[in-house]
N, C-alpha and C positions, 0 to 999 in steps of 0.2 A: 166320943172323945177324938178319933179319928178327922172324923170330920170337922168338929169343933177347931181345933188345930189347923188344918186346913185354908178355915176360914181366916184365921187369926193371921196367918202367914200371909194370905192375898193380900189383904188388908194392909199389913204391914209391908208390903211392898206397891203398890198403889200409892199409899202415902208417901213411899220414899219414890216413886218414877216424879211424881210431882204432874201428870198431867194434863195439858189445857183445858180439852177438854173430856168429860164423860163418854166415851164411844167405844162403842164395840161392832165386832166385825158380822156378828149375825143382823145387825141394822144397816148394813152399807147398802145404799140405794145404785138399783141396776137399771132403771125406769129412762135415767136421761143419759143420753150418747156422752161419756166422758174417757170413751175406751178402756172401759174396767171389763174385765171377763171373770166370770165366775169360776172359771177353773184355775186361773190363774190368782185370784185370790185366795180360793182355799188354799194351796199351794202355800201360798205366803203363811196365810193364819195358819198352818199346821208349825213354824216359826225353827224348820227344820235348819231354813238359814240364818239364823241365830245361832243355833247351837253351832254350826260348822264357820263363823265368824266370818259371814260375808256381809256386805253391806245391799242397803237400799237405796235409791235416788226417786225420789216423787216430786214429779218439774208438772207444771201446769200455770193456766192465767188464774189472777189474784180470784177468789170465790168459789174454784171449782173443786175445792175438798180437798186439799194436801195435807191440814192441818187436823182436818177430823180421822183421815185415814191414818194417819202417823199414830195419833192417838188411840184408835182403834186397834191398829199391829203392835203398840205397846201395850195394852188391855189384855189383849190377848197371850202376849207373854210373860206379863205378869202372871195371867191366871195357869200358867204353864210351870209357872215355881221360878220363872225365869227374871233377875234382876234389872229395873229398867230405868231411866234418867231423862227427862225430858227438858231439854234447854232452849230458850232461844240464841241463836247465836249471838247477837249483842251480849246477852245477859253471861254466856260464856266466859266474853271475852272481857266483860268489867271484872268476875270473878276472878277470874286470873290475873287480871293487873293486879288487884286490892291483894293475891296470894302472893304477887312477887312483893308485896310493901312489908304485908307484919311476915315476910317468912314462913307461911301457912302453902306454901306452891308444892311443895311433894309431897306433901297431905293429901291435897287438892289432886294432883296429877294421877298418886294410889287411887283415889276414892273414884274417880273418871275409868280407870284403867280395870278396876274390881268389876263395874255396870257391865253385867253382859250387853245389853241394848242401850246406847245411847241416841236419840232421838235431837237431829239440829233443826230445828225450825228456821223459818224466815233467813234462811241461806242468801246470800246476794241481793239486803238491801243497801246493803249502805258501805264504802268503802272502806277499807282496813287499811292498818298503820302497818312500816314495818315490823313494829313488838307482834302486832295480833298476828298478824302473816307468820311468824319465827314459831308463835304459840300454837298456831292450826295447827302448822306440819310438827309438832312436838305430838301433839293430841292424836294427831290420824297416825304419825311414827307409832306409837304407843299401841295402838288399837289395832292396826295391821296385822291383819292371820291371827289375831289372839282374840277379840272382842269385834262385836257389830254395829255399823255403826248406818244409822237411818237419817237424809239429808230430804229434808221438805226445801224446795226453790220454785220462785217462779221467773227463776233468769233459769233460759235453756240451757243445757250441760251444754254446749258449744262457746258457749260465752263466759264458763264459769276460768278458764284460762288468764282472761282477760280481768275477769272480777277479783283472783289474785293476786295478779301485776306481776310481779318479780318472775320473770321468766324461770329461770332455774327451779326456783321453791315450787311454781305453784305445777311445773312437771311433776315433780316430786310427789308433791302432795295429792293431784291426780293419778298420777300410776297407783299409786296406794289407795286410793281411795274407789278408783272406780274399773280396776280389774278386777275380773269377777263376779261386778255387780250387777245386781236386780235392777230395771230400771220399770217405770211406771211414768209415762209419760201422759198426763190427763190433759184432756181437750173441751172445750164446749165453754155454755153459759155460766156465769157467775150462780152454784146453787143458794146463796145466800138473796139475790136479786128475785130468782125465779119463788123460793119459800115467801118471801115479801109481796109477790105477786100472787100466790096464791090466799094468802093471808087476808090481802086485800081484798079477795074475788070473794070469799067468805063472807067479809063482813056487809059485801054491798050486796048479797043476795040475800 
């Protein structure tokens, strides 16, 4: 019954993180130089900083895993009883227009603010307006020392200054967001190029 229950509850939280993809941390690949350490990862997966509401930062070039790892550090805190949210940041940021139109925005704002783990993907693709810029630093204000929040980019944290624009806000919104934090900065080959290569090498032998 115990267990039954258990399962029921993952599940039920799995469905509600919404995530990309299927992954977890006991399959992270250590084989190719991406500066992933294994001690440093259990570390993470043990998802101690979650509970003590600091955030992540995973910067890397486009194919080398920010998106499967995210997804894997959310897996695993789900499977920890820990509640989790997986967004892309555009997808965020439609969300919350559409909350300020029908009136739904402090619904929305509660239900973001409750997620122990919230999860931004695809951080610094595409430039924000001032509303979205006003709504980040609403979102990271909110989350600050109370919830965790895990940022996948592949613009390097030195540049993420500039990808906010508004000098003031996006001070703001980085002191909050990246004192304290865990940083994972991955290196190397696109793993999606290198799986295609290997795929290939398969089928012609």
């Amino acid at each position: 019954e115990v267990l039954h229950r258990e399962n029921r509850r993952l599940e039920r939280l799995l469905k509600a993180a919404k995530l990309r993809v299927p992954a977890c941390v006991e399959d992270i690949d250590y084989r190719h130089p991406r500066g992933l350490e294994k001690s440093r990862m259990a570390a993470l997966a043990s998802c101690d900083w979650v509970r003590q509401s600091q955030s992540l930062c995973i910067t890397g070039p486009t194919g080398c895993g920010k998106t499967w790892l995210a997804c894997a550090l959310g897996n695993q805190a789900c499977r920890q009883g820990l509640s989790v949210r997986y967004l892309r940041l555009p997808n965020l940021f439609e969300q919350l227009r559409i909350a300020h139109g029908d009136g739904s925005y402090p619904r929305l704002m509660n239900r973001l603010l409750k997620t122990e783990l919230l999860i931004l993907d695809d951080w610094g693709i595409q430039k924000i307006t001032a509303a979205q810029r006003q709504d980040l630093m609403e979102v990271i204000e909110d989350r600050h020392g109370r919830r965790s929040t895990l940022i996948a980019s592949q613009l390097p944290i030195e540049h993420w200054h500039d990808y906010i624009g508004e000098a003031t806000l996006a001070d703001a919104i980085l002191d909050r967001l990246l004192h304290g934090a865990h940083r994972l900065n991955l290196r190397g080959e696109s793993m999606r190029r290198l799986a295609a290569e290997l795929t290939e090498r398969d089928r012609s032998e």
